[in-house]
C-alpha positions as MATLAB code, in Angstrom:
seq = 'XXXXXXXXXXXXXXXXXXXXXXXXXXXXXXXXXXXXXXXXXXXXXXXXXXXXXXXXXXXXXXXXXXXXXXXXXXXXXXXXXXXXXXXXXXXXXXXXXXXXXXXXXXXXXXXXXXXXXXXXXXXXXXXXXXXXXXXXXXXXXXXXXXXXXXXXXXXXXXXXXXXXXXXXXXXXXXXXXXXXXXXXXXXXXXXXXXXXXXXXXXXXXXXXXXXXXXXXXXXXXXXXXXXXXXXXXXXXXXXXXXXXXXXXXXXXXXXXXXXXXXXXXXXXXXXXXXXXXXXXXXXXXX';
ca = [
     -19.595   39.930  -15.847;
     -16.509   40.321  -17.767;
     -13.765   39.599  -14.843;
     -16.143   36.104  -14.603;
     -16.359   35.455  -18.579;
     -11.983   36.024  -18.600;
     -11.651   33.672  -15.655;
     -13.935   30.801  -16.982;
     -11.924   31.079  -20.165;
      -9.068   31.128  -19.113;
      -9.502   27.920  -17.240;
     -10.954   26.357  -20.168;
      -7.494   26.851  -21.501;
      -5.848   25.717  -18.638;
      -8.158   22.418  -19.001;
      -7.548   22.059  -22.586;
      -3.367   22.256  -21.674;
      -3.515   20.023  -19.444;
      -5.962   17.629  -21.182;
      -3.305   17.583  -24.126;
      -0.394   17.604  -21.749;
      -1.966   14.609  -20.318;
      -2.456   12.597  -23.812;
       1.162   13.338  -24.919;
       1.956   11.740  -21.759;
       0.216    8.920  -22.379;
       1.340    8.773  -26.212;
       5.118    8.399  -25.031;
       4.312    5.515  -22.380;
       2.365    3.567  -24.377;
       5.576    2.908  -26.308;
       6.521    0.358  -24.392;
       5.284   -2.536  -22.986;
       1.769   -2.268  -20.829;
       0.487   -4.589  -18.249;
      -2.208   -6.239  -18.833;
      -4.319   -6.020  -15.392;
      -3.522   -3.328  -12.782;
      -5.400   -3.133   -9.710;
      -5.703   -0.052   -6.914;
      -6.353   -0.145   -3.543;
      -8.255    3.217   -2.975;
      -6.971    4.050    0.274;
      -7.165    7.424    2.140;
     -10.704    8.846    1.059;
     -11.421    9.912    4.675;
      -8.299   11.411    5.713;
      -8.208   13.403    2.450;
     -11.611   14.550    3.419;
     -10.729   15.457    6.866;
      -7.778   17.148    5.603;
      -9.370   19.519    3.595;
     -12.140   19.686    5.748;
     -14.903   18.506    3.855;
     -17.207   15.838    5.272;
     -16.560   12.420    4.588;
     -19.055   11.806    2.098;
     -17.289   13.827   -0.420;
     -13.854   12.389    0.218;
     -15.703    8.928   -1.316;
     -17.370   10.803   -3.928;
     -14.176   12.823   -5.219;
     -12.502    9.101   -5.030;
     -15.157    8.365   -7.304;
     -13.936   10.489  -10.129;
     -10.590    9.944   -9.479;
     -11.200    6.099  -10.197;
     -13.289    7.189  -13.300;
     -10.590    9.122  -14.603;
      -7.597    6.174  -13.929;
      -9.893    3.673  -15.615;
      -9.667    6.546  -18.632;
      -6.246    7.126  -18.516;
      -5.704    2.717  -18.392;
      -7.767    2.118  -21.232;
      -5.937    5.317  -23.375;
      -2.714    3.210  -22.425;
      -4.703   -0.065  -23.870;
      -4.113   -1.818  -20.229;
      -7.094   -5.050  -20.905;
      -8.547   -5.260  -17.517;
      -8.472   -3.132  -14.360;
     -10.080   -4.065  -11.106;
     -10.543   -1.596   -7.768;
     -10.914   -2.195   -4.298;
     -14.135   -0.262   -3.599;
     -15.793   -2.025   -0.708;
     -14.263   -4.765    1.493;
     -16.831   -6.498    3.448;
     -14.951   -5.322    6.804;
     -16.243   -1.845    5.616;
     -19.613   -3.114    6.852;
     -18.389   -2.498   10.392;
     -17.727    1.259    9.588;
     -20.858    3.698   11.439;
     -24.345    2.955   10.044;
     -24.442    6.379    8.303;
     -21.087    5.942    6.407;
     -22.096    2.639    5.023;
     -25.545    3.839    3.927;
     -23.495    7.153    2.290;
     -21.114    4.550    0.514;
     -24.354    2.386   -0.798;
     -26.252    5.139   -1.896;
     -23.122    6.864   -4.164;
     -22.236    2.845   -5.188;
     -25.798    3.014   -6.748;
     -25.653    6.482   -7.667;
     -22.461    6.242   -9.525;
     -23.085    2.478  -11.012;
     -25.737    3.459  -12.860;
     -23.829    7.213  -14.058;
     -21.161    4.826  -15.403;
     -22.869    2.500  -17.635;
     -25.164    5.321  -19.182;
     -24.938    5.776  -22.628;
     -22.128    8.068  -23.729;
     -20.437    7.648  -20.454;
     -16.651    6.285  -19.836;
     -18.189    2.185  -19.961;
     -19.917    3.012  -23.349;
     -17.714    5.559  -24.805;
     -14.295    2.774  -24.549;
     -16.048   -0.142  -24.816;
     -15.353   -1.574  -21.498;
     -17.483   -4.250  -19.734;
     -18.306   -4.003  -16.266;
     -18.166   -6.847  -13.659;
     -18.903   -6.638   -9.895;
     -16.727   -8.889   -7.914;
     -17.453   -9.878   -4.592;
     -20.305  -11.456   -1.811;
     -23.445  -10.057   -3.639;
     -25.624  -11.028   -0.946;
     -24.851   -9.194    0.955;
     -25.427   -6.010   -0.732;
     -28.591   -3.669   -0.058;
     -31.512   -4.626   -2.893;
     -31.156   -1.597   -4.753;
     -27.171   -1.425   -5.247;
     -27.632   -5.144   -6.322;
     -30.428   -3.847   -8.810;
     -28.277   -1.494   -9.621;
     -25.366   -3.492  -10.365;
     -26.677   -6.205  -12.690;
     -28.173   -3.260  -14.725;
     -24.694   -1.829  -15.232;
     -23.397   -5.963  -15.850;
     -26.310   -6.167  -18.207;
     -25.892   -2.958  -19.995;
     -22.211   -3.749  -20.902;
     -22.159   -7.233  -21.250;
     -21.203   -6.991  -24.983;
     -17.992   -4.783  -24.586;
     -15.359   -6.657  -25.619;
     -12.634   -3.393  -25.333;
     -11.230   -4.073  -21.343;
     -12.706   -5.179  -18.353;
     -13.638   -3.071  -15.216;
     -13.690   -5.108  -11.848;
     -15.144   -3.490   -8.818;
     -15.066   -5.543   -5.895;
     -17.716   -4.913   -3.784;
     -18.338   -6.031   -1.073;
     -15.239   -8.117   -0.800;
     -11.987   -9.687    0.663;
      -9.909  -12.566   -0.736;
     -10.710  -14.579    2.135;
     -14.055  -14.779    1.036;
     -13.365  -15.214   -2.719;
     -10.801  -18.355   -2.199;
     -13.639  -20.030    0.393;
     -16.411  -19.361   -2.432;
     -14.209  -20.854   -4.720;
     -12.767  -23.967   -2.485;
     -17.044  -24.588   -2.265;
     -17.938  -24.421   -5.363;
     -14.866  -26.903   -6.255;
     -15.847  -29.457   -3.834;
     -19.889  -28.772   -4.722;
     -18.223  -30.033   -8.141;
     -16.571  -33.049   -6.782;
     -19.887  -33.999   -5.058;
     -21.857  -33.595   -7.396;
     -20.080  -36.170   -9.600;
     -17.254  -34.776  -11.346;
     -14.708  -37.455  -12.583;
     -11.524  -36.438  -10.681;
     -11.911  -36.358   -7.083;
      -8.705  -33.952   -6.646;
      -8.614  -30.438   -5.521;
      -5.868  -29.077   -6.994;
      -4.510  -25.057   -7.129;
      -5.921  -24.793  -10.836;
      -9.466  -25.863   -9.773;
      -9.348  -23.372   -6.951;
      -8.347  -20.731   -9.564;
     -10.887  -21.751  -12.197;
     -13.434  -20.716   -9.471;
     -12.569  -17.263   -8.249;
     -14.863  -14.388   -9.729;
     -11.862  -12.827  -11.113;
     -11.198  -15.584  -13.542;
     -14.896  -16.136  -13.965;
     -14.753  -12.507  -15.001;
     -12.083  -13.166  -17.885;
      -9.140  -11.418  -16.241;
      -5.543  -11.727  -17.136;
      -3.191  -12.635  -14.503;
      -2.644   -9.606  -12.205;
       0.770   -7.413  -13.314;
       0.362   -4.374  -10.835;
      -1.064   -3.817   -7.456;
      -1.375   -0.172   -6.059;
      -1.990    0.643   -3.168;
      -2.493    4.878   -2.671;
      -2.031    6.814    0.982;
       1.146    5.324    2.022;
      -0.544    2.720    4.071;
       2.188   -0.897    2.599;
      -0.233   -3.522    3.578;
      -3.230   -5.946    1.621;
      -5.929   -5.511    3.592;
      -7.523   -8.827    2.167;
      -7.588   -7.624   -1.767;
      -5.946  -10.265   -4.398;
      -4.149  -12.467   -2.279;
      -4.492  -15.161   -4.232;
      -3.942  -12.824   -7.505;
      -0.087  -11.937   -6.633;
       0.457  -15.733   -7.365;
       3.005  -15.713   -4.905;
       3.112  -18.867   -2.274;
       3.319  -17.899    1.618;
       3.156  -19.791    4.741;
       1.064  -16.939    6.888;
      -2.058  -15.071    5.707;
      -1.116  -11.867    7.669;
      -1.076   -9.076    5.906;
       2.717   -8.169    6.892;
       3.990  -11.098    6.000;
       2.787  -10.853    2.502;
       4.475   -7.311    2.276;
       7.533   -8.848    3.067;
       7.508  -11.742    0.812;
       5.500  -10.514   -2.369;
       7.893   -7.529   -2.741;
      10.702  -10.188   -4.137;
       7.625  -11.571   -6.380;
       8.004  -11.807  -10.237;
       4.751  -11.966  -10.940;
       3.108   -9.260   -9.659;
       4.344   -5.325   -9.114;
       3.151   -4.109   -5.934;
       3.439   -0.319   -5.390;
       2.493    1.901   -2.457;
       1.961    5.360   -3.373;
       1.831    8.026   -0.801;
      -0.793    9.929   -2.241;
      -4.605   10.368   -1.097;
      -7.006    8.391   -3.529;
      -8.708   11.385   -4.681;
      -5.384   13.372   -5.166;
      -4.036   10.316   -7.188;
      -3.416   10.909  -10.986;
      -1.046   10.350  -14.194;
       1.777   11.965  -12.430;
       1.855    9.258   -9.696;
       0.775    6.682  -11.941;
       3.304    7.246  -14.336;
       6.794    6.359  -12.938;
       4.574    2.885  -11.739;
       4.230    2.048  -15.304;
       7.796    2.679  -15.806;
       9.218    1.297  -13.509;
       6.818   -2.361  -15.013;
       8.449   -1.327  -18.346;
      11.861   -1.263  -16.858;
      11.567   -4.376  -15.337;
      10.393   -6.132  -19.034;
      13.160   -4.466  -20.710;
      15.149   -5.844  -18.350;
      13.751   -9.921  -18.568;
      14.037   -9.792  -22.449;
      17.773   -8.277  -22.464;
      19.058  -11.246  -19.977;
];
């Protein structure tokens, strides 16, 4: 009993450390400037899982809670709006019992997070899922609007996660509901690049343009997420050519970490940030 009672305490105090450790951290970054919308990529849930081998349902559900905790840590550094890659409608291809696994901890977890007294009430943030509702199963739609509904009136940051989605299927929605516009009477018959960007669910959603893109697991490619959102003009939709080109962007910091979702944390989120806050410093001394 004892030996157990010295070990539990003692990693209380290793918790409380590193929960301060953590905050001081944080403290000292948010000294300089913060962008405004960062977005993640959570890449490399299965081969963490495999890697530690633990099934593959609990690689997705420890990348829950490492997404819960770097929506904490963005908010403590007053970033407005993040948004996270959760489910791209390719995933639908995945094995029958992974995609019912993934839909059952999406519902699960989206009605955890907008409990009261959880991380969505507790910083004020207001939830939006972004993507081809449709074609999601009843009950994680259900599930879904509840969480919308719950935190509708946060007004503190907003939390994007896109589910089920791809950019390819965000710009057509938005190129359709444009022309549904022009046919159903709208004065100017022109489709311009502003229309097209008044209609994706991102803007509908309030979000400021996108600052940082991270991608984690070492994988340096799109896969479909925020094309459009880098606001960087390309002649090819591949995937490799927008490495290439959106690396030289202004706009919008991509970064590929080489670190498993789940494993992902301040320390690999940190030098990100400063490296954006380098960059600033460096527009406003020229």
């Amino acid at each position: 009993m004892l030996p157990q009672l010295i070990s539990s305490s003692l990693g209380w105090v290793r918790d409380q450390a590193s929960a301060k450790a953590e905050d001081a951290l944080i403290s000292i970054l948010s000294a300089g400037p913060i962008p405004q919308h960062v977005a993640f990529i959570l890449d490399g849930n299965r081969r963490y899982a495999r890697s530690k081998g633990m099934q593959v349902k609990q690689g997705h559900t420890d990348g829950f809670y490492t997404l819960r905790r770097m929506l904490e840590i963005c908010i403590k550094l007053n970033v407005r709006c993040v948004s996270a890659y959760a489910f791209s409608i390719e995933n639908f291809k995945r094995s029958p019992e992974e995609v019912t696994a993934l839909m059952d901890l999406a519902e699960d977890k989206l009605l955890e997070l907008c409990q009261q007294g959880d991380i969505l009430d507790r910083y004020g943030i207001r939830l939006v899922v972004v993507g081809n509702r449709d074609m999601l199963p009843e009950r994680v739609l259900a599930a879904a609007e509840k969480a919308e509904s719950l935190t509708k009136n946060n007004n503190r940051a907003v939390f994007n996660l896109c589910m089920p989605y791809t950019s390819r299927d965000e710009i057509t929605t938005a190129v359709h509901k444009v022309i549904q516009s022009r046919l159903d009477g709208a004065d100017d018959t022109d489709i311009t690049k502003d229309d097209i960007e008044a209609h994706l669910m991102t803007s509908i959603a309030g979000s400021p343009p996108l600052d940082i893109l991270v991608r984690s697991s070492g994988v340096k490619r799109l896969s479909d997420y925020m094309l459009w959102q880098v606001r960087h003009i390309v002649s090819s939709i591949s995937d490799a050519v927008f490495i290439a080109t959106m690396q030289c962007s202004e706009d919008t910091q991509l970064q590929f970490s080489s670190t498993y979702w789940p494993e992902f944390g301040l320390l690999d989120f940190m030098p990100i940030i400063l490296d954006y806050q380098r960059k600033v410093w460096s527009k406003t001394s020229q």
